[in-house]
N, C-alpha and C positions, 0 to 999 in steps of 0.2 A: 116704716119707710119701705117703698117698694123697691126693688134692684133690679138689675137686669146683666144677667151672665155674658161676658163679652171675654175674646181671646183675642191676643196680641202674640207678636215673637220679639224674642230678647236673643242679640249677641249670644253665646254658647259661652265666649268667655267673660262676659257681663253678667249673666245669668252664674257663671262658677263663683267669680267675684264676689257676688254679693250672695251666695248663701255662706260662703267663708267668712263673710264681715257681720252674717245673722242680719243683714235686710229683707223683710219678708216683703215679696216683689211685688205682690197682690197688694199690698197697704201702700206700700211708693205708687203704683200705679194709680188708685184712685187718690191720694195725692197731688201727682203731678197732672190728675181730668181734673182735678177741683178748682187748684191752681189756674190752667190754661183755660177754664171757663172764665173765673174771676177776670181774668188778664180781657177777654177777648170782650166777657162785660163794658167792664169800664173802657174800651178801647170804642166798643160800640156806643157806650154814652158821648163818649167825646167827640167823635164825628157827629153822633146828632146834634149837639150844642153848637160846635162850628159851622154846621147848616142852617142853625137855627138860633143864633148867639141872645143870651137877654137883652132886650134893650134900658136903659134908662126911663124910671117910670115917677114922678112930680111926687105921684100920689106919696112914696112911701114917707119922704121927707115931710109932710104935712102930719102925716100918720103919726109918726116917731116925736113929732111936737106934742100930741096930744097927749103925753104919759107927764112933760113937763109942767100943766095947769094943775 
């Protein structure tokens, strides 16, 4: 997997915090990208179904008969 080096800043006493609690800040941090991608996915699917919602389609119920014969 390819990566791509990126730098951020941390609170000074957020950053003291958590090496005293052993959080390695680099691992919470692509964490909380993976996270906020996920969140902003699904948040982008939902807006597109509410623009776009399924409708009601005859076929399926005709469909789902035929496993019944």
């Amino acid at each position: 997997m390819a990566t791509t080096r990126t730098t951020f800043t941390v609170d000074h006493a957020l950053a003291e915090q958590a090496r005293q609690l052993g959080v390695n800040i680099s691992a919470a941090a692509r964490a909380g990208v993976e996270s906020a991608v996920r969140h902003a996915l699904a948040m982008a699917d939902r807006a597109a179904y509410e623009r776009h919602p399924e409708k009601i389609d005859g076929f399926w119920a005709e469909a789902e008969a035929w496993g019944d014969e």
